[in-house]
C-alpha positions in Angstrom: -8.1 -15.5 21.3 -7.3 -13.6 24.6 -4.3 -11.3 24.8 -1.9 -13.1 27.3 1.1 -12.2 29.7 3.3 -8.7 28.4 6.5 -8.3 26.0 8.8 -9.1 28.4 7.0 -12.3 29.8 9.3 -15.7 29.4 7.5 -18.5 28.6 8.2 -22.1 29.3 11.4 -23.4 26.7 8.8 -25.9 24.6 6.6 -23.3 24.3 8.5 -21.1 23.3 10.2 -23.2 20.5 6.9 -23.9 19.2 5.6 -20.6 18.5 9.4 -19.6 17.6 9.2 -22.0 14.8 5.4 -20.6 14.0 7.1 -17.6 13.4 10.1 -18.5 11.4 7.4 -20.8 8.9 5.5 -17.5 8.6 8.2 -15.3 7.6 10.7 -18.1 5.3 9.1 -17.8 1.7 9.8 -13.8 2.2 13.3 -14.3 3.5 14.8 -16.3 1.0 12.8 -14.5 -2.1 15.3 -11.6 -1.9 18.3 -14.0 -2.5 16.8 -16.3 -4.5 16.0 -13.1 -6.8 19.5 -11.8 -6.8 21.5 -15.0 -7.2 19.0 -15.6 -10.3 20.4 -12.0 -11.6 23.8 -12.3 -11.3 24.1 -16.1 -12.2 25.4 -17.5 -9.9 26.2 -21.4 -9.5 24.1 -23.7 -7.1 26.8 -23.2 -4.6 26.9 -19.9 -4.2 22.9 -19.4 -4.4 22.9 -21.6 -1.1 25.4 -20.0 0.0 23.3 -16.5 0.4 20.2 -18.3 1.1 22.4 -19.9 4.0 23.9 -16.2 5.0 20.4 -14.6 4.7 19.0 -16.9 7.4 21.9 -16.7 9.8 21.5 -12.9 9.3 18.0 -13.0 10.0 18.5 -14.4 13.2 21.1 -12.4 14.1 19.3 -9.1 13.2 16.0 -10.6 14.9 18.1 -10.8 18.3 19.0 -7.3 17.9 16.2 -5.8 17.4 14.0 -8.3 19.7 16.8 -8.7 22.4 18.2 -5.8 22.2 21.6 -4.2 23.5 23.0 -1.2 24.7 20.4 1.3 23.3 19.4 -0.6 20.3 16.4 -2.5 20.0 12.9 -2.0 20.4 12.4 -5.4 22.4 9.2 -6.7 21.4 8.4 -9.4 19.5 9.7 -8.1 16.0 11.0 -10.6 13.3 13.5 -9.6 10.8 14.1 -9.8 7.2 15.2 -8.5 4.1 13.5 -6.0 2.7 12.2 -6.1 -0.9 12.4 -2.3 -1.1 15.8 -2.9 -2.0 15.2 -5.4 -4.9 15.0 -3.0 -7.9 18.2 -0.7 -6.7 20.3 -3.7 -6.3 19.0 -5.0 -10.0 19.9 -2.0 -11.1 23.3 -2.3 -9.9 23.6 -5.5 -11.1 22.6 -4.4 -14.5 24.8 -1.7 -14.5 28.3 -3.3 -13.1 27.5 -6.2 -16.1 27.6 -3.1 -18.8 30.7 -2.4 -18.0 32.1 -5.7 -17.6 32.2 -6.5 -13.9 31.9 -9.7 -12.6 29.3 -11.4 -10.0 31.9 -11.4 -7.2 32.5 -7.6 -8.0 28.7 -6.2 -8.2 28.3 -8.3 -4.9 30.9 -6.6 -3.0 29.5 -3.6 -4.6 26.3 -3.9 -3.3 27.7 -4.8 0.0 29.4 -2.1 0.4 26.5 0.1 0.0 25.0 -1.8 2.2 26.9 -1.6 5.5 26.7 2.3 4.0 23.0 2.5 4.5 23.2 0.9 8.1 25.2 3.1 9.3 23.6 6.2 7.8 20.0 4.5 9.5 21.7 4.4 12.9 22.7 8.2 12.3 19.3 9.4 11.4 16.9 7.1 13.6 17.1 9.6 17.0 15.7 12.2 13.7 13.1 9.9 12.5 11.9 8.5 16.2 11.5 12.1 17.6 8.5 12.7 14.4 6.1 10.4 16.8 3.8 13.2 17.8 2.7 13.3 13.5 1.9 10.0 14.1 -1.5 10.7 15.9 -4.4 8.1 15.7 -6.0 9.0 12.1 -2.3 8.8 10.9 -1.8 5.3 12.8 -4.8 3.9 12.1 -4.7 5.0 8.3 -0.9 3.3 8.0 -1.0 0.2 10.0 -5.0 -0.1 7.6 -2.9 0.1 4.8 0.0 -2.6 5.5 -2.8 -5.3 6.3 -4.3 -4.6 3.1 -0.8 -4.5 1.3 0.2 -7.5 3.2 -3.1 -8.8 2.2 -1.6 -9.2 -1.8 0.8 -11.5 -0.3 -2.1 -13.8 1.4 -3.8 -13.7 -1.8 -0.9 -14.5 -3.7 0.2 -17.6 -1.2 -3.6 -19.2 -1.7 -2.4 -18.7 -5.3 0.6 -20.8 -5.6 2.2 -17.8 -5.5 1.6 -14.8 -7.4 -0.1 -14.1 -10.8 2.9 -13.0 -12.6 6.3 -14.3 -11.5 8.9 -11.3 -11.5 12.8 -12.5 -13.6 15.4 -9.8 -14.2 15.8 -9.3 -17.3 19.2 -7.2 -18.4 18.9 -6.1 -14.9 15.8 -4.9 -14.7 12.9 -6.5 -13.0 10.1 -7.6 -15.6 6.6 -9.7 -15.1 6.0 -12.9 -16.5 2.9 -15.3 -16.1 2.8 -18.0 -13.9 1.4 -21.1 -15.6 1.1 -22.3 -11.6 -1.3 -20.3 -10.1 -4.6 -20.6 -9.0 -4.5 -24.3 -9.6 -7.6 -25.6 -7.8 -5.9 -28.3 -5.6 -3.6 -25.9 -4.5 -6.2 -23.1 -3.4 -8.3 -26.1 -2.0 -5.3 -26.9 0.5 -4.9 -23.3 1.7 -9.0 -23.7 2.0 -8.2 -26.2 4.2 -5.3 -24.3 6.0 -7.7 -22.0 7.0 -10.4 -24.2 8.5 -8.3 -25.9 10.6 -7.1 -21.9 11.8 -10.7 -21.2 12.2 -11.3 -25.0 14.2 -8.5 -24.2 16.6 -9.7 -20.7 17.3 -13.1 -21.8 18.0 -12.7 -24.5 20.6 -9.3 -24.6 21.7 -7.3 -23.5 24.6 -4.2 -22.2 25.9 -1.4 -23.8 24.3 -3.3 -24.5 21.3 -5.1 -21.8 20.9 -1.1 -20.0 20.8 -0.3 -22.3 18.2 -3.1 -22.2 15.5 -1.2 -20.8 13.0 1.5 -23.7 13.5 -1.0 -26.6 13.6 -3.0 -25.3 10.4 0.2 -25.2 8.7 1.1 -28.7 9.6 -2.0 -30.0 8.3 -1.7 -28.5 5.4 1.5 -29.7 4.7 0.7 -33.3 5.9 -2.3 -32.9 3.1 0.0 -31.6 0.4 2.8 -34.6 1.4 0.1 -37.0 1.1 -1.1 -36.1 -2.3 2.4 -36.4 -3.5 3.0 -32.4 -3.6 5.8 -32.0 -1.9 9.5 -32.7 -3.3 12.0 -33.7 -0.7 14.7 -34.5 -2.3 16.1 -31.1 -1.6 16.2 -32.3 1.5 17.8 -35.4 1.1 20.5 -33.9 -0.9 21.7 -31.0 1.3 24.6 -30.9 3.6 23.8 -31.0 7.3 26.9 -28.0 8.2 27.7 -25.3 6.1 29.6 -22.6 8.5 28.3 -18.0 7.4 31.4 -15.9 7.7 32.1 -12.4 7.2 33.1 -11.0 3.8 32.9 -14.8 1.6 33.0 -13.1 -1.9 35.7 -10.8 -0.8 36.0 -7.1 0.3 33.3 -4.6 0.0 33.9 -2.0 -2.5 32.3 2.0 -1.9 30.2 3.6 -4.9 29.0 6.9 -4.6 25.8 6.3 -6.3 25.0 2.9 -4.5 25.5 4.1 -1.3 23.4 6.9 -2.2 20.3 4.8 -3.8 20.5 2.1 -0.5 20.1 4.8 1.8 17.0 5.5 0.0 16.2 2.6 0.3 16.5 2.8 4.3 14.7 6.0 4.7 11.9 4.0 3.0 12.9 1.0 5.8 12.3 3.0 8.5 9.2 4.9 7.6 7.3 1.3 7.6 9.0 0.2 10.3 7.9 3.1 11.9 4.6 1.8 11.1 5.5 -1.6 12.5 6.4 -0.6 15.8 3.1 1.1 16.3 0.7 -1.5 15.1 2.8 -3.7 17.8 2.5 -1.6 19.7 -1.3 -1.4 19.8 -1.6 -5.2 19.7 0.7 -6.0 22.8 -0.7 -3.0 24.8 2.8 -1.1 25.1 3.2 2.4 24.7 5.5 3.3 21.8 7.7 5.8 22.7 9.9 8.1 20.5 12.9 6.6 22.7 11.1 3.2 21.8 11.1 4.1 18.2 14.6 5.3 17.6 15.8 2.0 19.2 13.8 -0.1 16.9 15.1 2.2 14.1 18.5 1.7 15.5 18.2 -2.1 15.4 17.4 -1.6 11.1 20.6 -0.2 11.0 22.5 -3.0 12.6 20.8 -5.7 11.2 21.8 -4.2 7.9 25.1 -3.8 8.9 24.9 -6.6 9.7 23.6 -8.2 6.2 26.6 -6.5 4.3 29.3 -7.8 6.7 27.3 -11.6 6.0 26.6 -11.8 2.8 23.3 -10.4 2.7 21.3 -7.3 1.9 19.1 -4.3 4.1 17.0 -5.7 7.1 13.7 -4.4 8.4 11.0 -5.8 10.8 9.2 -8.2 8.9 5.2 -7.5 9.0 3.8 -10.9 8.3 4.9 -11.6 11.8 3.1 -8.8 13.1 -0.1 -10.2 12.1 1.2 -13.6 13.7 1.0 -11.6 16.8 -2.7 -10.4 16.3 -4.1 -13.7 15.9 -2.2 -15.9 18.5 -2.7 -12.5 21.5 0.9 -13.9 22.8 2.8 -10.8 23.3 6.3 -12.2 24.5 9.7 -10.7 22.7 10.8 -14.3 23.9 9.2 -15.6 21.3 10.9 -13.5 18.8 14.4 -14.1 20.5 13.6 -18.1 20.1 12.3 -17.3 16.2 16.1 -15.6 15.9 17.9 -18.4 17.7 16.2 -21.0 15.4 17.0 -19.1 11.8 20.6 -18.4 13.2 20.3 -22.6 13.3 18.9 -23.1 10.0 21.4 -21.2 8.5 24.1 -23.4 9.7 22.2 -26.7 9.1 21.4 -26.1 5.5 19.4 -29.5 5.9 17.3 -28.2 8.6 16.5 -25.0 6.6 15.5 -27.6 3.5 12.6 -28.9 5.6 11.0 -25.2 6.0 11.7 -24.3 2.4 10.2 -27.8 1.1 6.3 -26.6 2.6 4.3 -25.0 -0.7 3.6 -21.4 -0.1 -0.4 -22.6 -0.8 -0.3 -24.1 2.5 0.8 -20.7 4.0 -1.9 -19.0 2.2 -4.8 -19.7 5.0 -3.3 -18.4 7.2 -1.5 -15.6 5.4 -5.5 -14.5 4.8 -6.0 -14.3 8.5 -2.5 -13.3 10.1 -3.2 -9.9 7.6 -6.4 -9.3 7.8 -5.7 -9.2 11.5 -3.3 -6.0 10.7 -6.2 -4.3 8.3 -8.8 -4.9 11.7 -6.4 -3.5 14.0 -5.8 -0.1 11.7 -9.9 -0.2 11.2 -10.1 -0.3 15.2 -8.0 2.3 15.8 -9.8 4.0 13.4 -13.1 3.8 14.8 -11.7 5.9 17.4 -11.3 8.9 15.7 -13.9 11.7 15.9 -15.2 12.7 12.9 -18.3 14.3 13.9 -16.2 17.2 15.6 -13.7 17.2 12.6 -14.7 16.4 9.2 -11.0 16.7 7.7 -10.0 13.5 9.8 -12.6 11.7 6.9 -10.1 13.3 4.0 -7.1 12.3 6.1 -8.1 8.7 6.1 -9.8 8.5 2.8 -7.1 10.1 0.6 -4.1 8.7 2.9 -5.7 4.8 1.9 -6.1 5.9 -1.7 -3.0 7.0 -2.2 -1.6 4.0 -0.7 -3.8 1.6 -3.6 -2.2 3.3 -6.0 1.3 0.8 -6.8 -1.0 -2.1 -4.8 -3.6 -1.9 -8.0 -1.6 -0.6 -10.6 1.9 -1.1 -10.0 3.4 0.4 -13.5 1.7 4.0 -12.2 5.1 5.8 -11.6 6.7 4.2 -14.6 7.0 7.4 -16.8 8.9 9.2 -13.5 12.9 9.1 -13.1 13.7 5.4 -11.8 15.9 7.0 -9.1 12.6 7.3 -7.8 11.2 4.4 -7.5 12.7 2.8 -4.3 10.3 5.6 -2.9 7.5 5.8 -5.4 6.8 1.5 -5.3 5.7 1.8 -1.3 2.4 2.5 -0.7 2.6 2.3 2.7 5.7 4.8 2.6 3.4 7.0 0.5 0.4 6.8 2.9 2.4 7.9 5.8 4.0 10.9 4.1 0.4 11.8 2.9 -1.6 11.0 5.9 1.5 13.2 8.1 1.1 16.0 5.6 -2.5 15.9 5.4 -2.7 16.1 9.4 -0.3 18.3 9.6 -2.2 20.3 7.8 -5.7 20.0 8.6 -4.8 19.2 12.6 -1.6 20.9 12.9 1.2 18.4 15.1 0.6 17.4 18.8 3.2 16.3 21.3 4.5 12.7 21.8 2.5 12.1 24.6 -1.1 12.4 23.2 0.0 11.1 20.2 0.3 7.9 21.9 -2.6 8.6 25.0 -5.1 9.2 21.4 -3.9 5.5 19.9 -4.1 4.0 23.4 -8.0 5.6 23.8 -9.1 4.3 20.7 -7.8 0.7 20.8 -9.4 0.6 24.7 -12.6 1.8 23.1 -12.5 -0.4 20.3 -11.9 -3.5 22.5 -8.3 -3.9 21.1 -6.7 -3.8 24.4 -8.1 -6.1 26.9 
């Protein structure tokens, strides 16, 4: 599919609600896991789990606006989805765990954990000028080693979507985060309709045009849902049964509360936000043809910050930009921020018409798992073009750069339990392997290549993605 238009190109209104709402089905399973996850911790009646599934959406699409959108200084303005980040699953289990030993209840480890996280917004929009002026260690082996990295990461998601899901289902547990089997996955008519997902994806891209071509993703995911209602696979009575208005306001289960030690682990946990967004940006970056600057960067980084204010004064938890969507962007070659700005408008909607939002969440993640194979393997090609750019004839070290920066990566992807014998204060950092590939691919070039400027930091990402064809 041909790259079309620029980020800041409007689009026609239906075109844009189409590919808005291609982007909102790619990202919904991973934005209302998070909630799902803690209301299942804490206990919480049906009520209130809707009630932050319903907060998490309109937050979503707030957060989306800011960081797409943009405003005074904040916001990278490209077309960057946003969501809650699982990075901050295990600390906020923790939590949980903790304020139940000594005898809090749900409404008080909630406003706990919202305290800490309007916190950790704030402290991201103190430090992201620091973390967007680092762009000059972010040269093309370090780029093309990250963004290599998320695609494959991402890819455990795709994997898991054909699935059913995933091969172990994850259930606190005394407030900690344990690993069951799940009886569900892999069933064969399951993968067969992701199978089928796919082809349609593949169809679409072979012979269609324009509008179609933008949509492929969308139209696969239709047809696999049609194929999924038709075999009786799909329960609406979710639908059916929720209300059509439920109004988000601030601070529903009261006041937040301030703990030391919670504020301190969530902006941990935002550090870790920001290095992948980091990453983010500049796979965007390469696939819409803009030049990331560090300005660029420390807007974007800016826009975590709010958002995740954001989530805390909402009900809701940390935000960051949300990398299925960036894969979206890879395979459909529309660059608009429009399109993001429509995906934000529409979960702002579906998070006041909890009926609405019932028609996303009743679509089996199976049927997102064809295209989940191809929106992140389209990340995993882009790192591998930039890559191809590098010169390794001239500098042998660039090899170790990329090969130890990817295997350190693999490391909690393939054996996720690694770490386990190390603190668990810890872990927010130690369970991202993209987080770990950057800071070992930075070190590593730093020390092998010493650190450029800005400028041909960006100039060497820009050469290798003209070379490899990744720009047209």
């Amino acid at each position: 599919m041909s790259d079309q238009g620029s980020v800041n190109e409007m689009l026609p209104p239906a075109r844009l609600g189409a590919l808005g709402i291609q982007h909102v089905l790619v990202m919904y399973a991973g934005a209302v896991a998070v909630p799902l996850i803690i209301s299942g911790a804490l206990g919480l009646p049906p009520e209130q789990r809707t009630l932050l599934i319903n907060a998490d959406l309109f937050a979503c699409g707030l957060a989306t606006l800011a960081q797409a959108f943009g405003f005074f200084g904040v916001g990278i303005r490209m077309p960057v989805m946003m969501g809650v980040t699982f990075a901050s699953v295990a600390p906020m289990l923790a939590l949980i765990g903790a304020g139940k030993g000594v005898g809090l209840t749900p409404n008080q480890i909630l406003v706990q954990i919202y305290g800490s996280v309007i916190a950790a917004g704030v402290f991201a929009l103190l430090v992201a000028p620091l973390i967007g002026r680092l762009l000059r260690f972010f040269p093309q082996v370090v780029t093309g080693t990250i963004i290599t990295v998320i695609g494959i990461t991402l890819m455990r998601i795709g994997i898991g979507w054909v699935g059913g899901g995933l091969p172990t289902v994850k259930k606190p547990v005394d407030g900690v985060l344990g690993d069951f089997p799940n009886p569900a996955f892999g069933q064969l008519d399951n993968m067969a309709i992701a199978l089928a997902v796919l082809v349609v994806i593949l169809l679409i891209a072979k012979f269609a045009k324009g509008f179609f071509a933008n949509v492929a993703v969308l139209l696969g995911i239709v047809a696999g849902g049609c194929i999924a209602a038709a075999f009786g696979k799909i329960n609406f009575a979710p639908v059916a049964n929720a209300p059509w208005v439920d109004l988000v306001y601030p601070f529903q289960f009261g006041l937040p509360t301030f703990d030391v030690w919670a504020v301190i682990t969530m902006c941990i946990v935002m550090i870790v936000v920001m290095v992948e967004s980091t990453g983010m940006f500049l796979a965007l970056g390469e696939m819409t043809g803009k030049k990331v600057t560090s300005d660029d960067l420390t807007r974007g980084l800016r826009a975590d910050g709010v958002g995740t204010i954001l989530g805390g004064i909402f009900n809701t938890f940390p935000y960051t930009s949300f990398s299925q969507n960036v894969g979206l962007v890879g395979v459909t070659g529309v660059k608009s921020r429009w399109v993001a700005v429509a995906g934000g408008v529409i979960l702002i909607v579906l998070g006041l018409i909890p009926k609405l939002a019932a028609v996303f969440a009743a679509i089996p993640v199976y049927v997102l798992g064809g295209a989940g194979l191809v929106m992140f393997g389209m990340v995993a090609a882009t790192g591998i073009r930039i890559l191809s750019g590098v010169d390794y004839a001239a500098n042998r070290n660039n090899l170790m750069i990329v090969a130890v920066g990817i295997g350190v990566g693999m490391l909690t992807l393939i054996a996720p339990n690694i770490f386990d014998k190390l603190p668990r204060e810890l872990k927010p950092l130690l369970d991202s392997g993209i987080l770990l590939t950057t800071i070992v691919a930075v070190a590593l070039n730093a020390f092998f290549n010493g650190a450029g400027s800005d400028e041909s930091a960006q100039e060497g990402v820009s050469a290798a993605a003209i070379k490899s064809g990744a720009l047209h």
